[in-house]
C-alpha positions in Angstrom: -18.5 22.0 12.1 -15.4 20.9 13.1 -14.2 18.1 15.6 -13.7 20.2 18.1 -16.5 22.0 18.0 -18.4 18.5 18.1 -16.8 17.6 20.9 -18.0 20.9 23.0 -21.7 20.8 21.5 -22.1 17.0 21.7 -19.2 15.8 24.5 -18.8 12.1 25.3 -21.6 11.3 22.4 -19.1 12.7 19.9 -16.0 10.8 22.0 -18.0 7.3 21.1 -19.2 8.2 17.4 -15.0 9.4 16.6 -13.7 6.4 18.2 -15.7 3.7 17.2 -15.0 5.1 13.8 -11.9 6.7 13.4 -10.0 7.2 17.0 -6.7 9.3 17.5 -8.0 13.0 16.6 -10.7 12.7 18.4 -9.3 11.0 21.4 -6.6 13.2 21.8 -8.9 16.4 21.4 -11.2 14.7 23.9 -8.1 14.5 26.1 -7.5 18.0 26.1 -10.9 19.0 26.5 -10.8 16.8 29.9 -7.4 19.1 30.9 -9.5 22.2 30.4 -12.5 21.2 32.5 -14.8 20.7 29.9 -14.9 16.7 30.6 -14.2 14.1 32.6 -11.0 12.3 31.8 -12.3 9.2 33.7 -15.9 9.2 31.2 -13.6 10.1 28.4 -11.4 7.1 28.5 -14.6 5.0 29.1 -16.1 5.8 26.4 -13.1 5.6 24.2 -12.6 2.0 25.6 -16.1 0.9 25.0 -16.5 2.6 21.7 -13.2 1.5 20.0 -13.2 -2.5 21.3 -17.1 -2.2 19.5 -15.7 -0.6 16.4 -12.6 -3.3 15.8 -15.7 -6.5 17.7 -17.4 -5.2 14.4 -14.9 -5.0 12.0 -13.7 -8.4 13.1 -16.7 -10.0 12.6 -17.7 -8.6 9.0 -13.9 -10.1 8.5 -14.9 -13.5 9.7 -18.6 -13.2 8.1 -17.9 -11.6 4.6 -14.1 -10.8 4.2 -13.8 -11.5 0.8 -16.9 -9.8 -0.2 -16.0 -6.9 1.3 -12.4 -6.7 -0.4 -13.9 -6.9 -3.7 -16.9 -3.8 -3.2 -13.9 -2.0 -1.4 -10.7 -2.6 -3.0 -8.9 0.4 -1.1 -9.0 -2.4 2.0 -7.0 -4.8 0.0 -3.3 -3.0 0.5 -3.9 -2.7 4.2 -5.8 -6.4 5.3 -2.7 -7.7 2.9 -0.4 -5.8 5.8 -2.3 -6.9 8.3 -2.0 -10.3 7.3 1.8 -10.2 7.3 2.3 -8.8 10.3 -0.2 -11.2 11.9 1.7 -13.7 10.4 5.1 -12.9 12.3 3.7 -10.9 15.3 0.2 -12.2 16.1 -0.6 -11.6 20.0 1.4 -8.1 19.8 -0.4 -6.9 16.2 -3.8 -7.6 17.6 -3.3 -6.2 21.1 -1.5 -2.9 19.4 -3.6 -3.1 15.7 -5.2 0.1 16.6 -1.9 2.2 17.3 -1.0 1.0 13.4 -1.5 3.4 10.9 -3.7 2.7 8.2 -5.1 -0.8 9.9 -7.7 0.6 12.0 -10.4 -0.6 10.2 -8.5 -3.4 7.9 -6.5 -4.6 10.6 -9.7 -6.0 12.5 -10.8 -6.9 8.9 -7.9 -9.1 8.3 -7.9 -10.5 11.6 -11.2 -11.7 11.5 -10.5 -13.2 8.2 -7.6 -15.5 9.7 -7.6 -17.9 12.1 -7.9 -16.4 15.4 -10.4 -17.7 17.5 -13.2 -14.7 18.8 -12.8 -15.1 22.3 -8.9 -14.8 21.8 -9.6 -11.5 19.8 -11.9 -10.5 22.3 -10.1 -10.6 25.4 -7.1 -9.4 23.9 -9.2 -6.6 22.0 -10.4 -5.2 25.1 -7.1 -5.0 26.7 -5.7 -2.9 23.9 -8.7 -0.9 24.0 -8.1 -0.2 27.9 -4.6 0.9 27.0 -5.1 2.9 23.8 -8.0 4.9 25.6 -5.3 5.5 28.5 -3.0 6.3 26.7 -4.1 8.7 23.7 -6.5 10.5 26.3 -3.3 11.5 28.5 -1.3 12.3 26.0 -4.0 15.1 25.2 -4.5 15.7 28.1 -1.2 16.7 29.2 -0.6 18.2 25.7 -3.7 20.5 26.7 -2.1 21.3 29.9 1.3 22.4 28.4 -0.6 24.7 25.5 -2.6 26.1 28.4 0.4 26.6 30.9 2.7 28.1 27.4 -0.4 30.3 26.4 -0.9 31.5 29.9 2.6 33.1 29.8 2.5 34.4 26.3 1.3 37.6 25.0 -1.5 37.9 21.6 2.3 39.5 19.5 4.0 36.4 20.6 0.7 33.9 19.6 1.0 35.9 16.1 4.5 35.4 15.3 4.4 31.9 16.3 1.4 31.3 14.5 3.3 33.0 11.2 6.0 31.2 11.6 4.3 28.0 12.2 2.3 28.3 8.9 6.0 29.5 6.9 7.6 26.5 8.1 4.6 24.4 6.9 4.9 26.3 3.2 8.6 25.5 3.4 7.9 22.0 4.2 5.0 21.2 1.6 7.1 23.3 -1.2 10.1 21.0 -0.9 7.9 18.0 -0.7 6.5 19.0 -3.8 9.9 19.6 -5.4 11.2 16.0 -4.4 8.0 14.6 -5.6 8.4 15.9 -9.2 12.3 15.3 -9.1 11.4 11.6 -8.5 8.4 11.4 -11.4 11.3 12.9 -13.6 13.5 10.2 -13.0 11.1 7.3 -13.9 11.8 4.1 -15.2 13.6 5.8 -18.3 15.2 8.8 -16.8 14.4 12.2 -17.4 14.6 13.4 -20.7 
């Protein structure tokens, strides 16, 4: 089953469950499903709200309770909590109000906050108010994307869907094949050169 699937069979429980965990995909999927009728954008940014503050309350308190436990028994955390850190470091009101717009810190960002010095009502008022906007935000941004595709689909034809679709999927094969030839140039040209 696939997100949006889960989101039609299981609706603003699936909304809560992908954005306490993980957040954009679903949000923005939610968003759309809100432009179509199938939710309610007001229950959908809610829910997002509620269920992401939760998620990064959570994470910032394992960070406070057992940060350093949990960097050892997950090392893949380390790279991220050790950006967090910097940035919180040079930027601290404006990384923890926007942590969960940063890619990769949505779970090590909270993680590293709790593990510095920033007092928990401080993270949670400022918490919730990124919540509030992130919710806004990523749930109109579906939604109006799932207003253009339906207002662009509406006016196109099932030939047109399958040439854009074919050339949508060539451009994507063009892209991944060059990435793949700039990948190996740059392993060929190690430390020594390429031989």
């Amino acid at each position: 089953m696939n997100i949006p699937e889960l989101i039609q069979n299981y609706g603003y429980a699936a909304v809560a469950v992908g954005t306490f965990l993980e957040g954009e995909t679903v949000l923005l999927l939610a968003g759309a499903a809100a432009s179509r009728g199938h939710l309610a954008m007001p229950w959908v940014i809610a829910v997002a709200t509620v269920a992401s503050f939760a998620g990064d309350q959570l994470f910032f308190y394992l960070g406070r309770a057992y940060g350093p436990a949990l960097l050892q028994r997950f090392p893949k955390l380390g790279a991220g909590t050790a950006r967090a850190r910097v940035l919180l470091e040079r930027h601290n009101t404006p990384v923890i109000l926007s942590v969960r717009f940063l890619y990769g810190l949505r779970i090590a960002g909270p993680l590293a906050i709790g593990m510095s010095g920033v007092g928990w009502l401080r993270f949670f008022v400022l918490n919730l108010i990124g919540a509030v906007v992130w919710a806004c935000a990523i749930a109109a941004l579906g939604y109006g994307t799932g207003q253009a595709l339906a207002s662009v689909l509406g006016t196109i034809d099932a030939d047109e869907i399958w040439t854009m679709g074919v050339l949508l999927v060539a451009g994507v094969l063009i892209w991944l094949i060059a990435r793949f030839r700039a990948a190996r140039r740059r392993v060929g040209e190690g430390p020594l050169g390429s031989e």
